[in-house]
DOVORO-665403 format. One record per residue (C-alpha): residue in three letters; x negated, y negated, z negated; residue number from 1. Coordinates in Angstrom, 2 decimals. Example, Ala and Ser with C-alpha at 12.3 -4.5 7.8 and 13.67 -1.06 7.14 Angstrom:
// DOVORO-665403
<zaro res="ALA" east="-12.30" north="4.50" up="-7.80" n="1"/>
<zaro res="SER" east="-13.67" north="1.06" up="-7.14" n="2"/>
// end
This chain:
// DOVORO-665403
<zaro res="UNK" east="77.53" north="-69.11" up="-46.84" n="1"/>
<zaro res="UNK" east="79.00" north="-67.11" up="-44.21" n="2"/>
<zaro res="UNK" east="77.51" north="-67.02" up="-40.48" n="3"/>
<zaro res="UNK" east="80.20" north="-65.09" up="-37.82" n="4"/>
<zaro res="UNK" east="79.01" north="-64.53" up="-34.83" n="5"/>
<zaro res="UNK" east="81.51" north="-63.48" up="-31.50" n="6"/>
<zaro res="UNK" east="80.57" north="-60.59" up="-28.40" n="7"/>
<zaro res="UNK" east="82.98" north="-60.77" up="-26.15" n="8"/>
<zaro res="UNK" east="82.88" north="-57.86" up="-23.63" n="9"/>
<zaro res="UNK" east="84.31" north="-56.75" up="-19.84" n="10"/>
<zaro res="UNK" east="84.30" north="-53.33" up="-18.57" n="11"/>
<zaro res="UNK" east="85.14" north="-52.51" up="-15.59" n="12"/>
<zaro res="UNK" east="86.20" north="-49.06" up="-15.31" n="13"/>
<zaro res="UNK" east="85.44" north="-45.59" up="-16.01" n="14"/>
<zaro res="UNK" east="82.34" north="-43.71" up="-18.15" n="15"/>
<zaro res="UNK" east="80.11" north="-44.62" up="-15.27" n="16"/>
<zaro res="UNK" east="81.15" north="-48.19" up="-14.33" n="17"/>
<zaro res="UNK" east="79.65" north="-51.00" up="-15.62" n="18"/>
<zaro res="UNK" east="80.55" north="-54.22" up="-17.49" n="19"/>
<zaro res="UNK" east="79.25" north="-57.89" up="-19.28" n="20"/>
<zaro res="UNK" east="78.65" north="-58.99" up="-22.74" n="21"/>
<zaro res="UNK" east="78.30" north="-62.54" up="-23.90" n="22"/>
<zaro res="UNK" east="77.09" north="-63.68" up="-27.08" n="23"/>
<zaro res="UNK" east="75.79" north="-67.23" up="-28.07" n="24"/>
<zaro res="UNK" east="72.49" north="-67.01" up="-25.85" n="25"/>
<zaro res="UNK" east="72.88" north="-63.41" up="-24.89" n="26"/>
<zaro res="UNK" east="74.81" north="-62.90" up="-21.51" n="27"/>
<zaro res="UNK" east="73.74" north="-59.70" up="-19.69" n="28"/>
<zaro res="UNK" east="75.17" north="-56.44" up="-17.68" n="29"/>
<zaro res="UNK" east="75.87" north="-53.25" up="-19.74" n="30"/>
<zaro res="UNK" east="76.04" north="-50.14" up="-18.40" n="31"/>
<zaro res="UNK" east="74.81" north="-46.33" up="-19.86" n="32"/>
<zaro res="UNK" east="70.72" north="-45.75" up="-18.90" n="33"/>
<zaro res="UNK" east="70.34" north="-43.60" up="-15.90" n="34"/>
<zaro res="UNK" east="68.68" north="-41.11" up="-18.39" n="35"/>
<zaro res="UNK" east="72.03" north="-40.19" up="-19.83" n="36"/>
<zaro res="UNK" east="73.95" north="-39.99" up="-16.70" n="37"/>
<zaro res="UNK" east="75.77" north="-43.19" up="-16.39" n="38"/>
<zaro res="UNK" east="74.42" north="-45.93" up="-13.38" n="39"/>
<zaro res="UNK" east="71.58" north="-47.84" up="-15.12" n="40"/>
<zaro res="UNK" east="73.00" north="-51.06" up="-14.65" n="41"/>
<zaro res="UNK" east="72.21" north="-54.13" up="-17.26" n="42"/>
<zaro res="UNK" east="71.27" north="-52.77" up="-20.55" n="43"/>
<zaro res="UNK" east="72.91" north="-50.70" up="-23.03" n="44"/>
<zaro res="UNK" east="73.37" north="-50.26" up="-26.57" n="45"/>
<zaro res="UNK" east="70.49" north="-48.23" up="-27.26" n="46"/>
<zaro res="UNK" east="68.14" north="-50.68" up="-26.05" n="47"/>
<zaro res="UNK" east="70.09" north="-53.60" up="-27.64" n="48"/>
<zaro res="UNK" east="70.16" north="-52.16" up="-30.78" n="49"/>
<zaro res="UNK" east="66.25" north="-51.41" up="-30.87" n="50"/>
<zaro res="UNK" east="66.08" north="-55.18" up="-29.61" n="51"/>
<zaro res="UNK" east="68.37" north="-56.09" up="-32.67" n="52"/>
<zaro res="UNK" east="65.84" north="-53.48" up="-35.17" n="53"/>
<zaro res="UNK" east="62.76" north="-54.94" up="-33.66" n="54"/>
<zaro res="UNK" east="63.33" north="-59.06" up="-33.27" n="55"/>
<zaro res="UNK" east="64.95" north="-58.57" up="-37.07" n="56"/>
<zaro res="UNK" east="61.78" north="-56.81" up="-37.75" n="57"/>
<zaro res="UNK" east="59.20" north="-59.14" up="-36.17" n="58"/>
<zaro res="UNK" east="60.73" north="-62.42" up="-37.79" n="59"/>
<zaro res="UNK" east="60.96" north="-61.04" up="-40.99" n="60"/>
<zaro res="UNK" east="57.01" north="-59.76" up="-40.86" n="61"/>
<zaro res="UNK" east="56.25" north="-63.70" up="-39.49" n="62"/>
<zaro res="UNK" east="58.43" north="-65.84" up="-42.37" n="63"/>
<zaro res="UNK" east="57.03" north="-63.37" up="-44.49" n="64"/>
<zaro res="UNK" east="53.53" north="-63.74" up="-43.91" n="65"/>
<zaro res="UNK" east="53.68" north="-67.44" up="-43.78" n="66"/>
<zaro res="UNK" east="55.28" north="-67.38" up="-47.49" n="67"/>
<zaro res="UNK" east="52.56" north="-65.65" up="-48.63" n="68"/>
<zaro res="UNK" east="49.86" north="-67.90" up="-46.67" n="69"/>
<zaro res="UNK" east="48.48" north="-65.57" up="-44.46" n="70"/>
<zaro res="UNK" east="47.59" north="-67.30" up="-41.29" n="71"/>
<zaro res="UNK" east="48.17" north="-65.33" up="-38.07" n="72"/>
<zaro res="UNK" east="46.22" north="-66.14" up="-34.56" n="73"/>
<zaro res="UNK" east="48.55" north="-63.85" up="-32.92" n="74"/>
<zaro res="UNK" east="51.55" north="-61.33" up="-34.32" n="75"/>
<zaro res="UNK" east="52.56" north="-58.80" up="-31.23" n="76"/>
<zaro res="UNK" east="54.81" north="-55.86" up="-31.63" n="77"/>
<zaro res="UNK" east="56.18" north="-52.70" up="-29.70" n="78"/>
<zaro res="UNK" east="59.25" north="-50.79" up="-31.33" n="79"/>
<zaro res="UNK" east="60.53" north="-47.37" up="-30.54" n="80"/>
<zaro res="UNK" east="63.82" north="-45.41" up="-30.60" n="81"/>
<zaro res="UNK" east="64.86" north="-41.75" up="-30.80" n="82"/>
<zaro res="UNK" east="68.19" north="-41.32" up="-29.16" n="83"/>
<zaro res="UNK" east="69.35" north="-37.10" up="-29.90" n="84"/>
<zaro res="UNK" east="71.60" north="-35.91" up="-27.37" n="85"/>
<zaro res="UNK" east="73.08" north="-32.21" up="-28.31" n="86"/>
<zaro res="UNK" east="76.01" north="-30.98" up="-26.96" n="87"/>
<zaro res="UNK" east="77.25" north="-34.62" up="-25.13" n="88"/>
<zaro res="UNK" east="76.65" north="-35.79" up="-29.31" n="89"/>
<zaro res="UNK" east="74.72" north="-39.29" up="-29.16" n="90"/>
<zaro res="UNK" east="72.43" north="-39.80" up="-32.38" n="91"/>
<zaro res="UNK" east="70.24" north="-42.30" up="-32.68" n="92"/>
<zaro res="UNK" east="67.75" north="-40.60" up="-35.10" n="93"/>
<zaro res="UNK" east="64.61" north="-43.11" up="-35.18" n="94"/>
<zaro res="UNK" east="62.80" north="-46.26" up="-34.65" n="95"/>
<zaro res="UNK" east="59.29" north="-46.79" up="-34.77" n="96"/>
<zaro res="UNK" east="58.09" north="-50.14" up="-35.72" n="97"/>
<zaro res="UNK" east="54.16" north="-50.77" up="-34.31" n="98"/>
<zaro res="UNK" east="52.81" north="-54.55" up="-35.53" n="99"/>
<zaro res="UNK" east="49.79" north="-55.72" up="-34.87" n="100"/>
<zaro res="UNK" east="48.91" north="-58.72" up="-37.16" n="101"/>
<zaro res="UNK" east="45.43" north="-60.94" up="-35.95" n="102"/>
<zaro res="UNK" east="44.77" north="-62.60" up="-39.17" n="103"/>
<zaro res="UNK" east="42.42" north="-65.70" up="-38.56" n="104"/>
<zaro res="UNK" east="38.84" north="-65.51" up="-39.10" n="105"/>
<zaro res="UNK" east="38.61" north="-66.59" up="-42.37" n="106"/>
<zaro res="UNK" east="40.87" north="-63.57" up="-43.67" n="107"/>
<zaro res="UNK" east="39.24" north="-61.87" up="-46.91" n="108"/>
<zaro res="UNK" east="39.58" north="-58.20" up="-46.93" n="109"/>
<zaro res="UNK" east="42.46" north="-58.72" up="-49.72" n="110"/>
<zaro res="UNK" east="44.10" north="-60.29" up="-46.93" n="111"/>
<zaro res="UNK" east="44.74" north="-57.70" up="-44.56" n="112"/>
<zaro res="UNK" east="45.38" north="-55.42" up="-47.81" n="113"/>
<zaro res="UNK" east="48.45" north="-57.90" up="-48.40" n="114"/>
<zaro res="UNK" east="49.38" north="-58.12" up="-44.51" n="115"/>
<zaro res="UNK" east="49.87" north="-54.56" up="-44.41" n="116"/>
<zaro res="UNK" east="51.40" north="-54.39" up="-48.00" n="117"/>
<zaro res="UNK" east="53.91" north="-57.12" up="-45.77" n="118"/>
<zaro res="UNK" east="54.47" north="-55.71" up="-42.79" n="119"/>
<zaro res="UNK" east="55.75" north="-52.11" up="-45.16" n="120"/>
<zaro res="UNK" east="57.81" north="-54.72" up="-46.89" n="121"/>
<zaro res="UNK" east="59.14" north="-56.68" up="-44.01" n="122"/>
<zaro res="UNK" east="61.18" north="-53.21" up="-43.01" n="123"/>
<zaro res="UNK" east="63.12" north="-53.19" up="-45.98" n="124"/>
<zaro res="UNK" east="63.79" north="-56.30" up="-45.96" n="125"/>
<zaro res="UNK" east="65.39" north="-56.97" up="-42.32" n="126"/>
<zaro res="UNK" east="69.08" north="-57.46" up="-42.27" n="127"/>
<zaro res="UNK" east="69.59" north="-55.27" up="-38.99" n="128"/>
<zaro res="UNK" east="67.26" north="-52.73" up="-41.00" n="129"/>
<zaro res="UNK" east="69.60" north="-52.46" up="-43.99" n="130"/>
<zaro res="UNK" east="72.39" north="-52.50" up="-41.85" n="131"/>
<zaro res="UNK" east="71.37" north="-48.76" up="-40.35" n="132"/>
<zaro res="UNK" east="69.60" north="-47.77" up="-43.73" n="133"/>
<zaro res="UNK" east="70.69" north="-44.03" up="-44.21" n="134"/>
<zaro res="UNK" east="71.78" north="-43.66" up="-40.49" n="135"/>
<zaro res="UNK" east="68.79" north="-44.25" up="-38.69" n="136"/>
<zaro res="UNK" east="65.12" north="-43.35" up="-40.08" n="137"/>
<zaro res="UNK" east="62.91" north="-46.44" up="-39.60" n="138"/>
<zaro res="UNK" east="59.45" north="-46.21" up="-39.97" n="139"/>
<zaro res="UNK" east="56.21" north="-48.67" up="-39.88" n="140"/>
<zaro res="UNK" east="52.96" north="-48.38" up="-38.61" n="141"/>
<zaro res="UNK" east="51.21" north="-51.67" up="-38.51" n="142"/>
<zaro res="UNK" east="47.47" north="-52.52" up="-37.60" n="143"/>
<zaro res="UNK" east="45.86" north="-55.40" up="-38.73" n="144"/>
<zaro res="UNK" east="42.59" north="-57.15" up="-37.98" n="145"/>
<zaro res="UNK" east="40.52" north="-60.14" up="-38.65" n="146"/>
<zaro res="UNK" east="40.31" north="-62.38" up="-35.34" n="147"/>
<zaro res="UNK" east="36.48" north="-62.66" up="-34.29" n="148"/>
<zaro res="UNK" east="36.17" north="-66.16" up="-34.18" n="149"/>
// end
């Protein structure tokens, strides 16, 4: 079964204007980040493409974990990108995925064995992940721990 899904985009100029995207939910300003000379308006693809790695990422690591009946009191995560300019070249070089997985307080030390065995796995298995496979190096580096009470 096939799922499409349709952007539909407005810019409104030059390099340094700005413009919309909408998407299902997903209706924002885009613009190029400040840091690369454009106006810093909305977001930009950059950030929406470590926001596509990293929600990928983080829902994979959940369904996966609750397949495998680990329990979670709380699953947070903080993602990173490398973006290489050289000579006005763009290349986006990395992304860093950081999980932290609470396990409950009954976890078993084979437990957070698995849930880090999972949250390696969960990379390779994201859509958005395979999509940039050989393009973009993405690495994790989860913690996990057993909730004190």
């Amino acid at each position: 079964m096939k799922h499409p899904f349709t952007l539909t985009a407005v810019w409104n100029g030059g390099r340094n204007s700005d413009g919309t995207i909408e998407a299902g939910q997903l209706k924002t300003q885009i613009s190029i980040p400040k840091e690369m000379g454009g106006p810093g308006v909305g977001t930009n693809p950059d950030e929406m493409l470590l926001g596509a790695a990293a929600t990928c990422y983080l829902i994979t690591l959940a369904a996966m974990l609750e397949r495998s009946s680990l329990e979670t009191k709380s699953l947070t995560l903080t993602s990173e990108a490398t973006v290489d300019v050289t000579n006005n070249i763009f290349t986006y070089e990395a992304i860093k995925h950081a999980p932290v997985v609470i396990l409950t307080s009954k976890a078993t030390q084979d437990d957070m064995d698995k849930a880090i065995r999972i949250a390696h796995k969960a990379e390779s298995s994201c859509m958005i992940s395979r999509a940039v496979a050989g393009n973009v190096l993405i690495q994790t580096d989860p913690i996990v721990q057993i909730a004190d009470n």
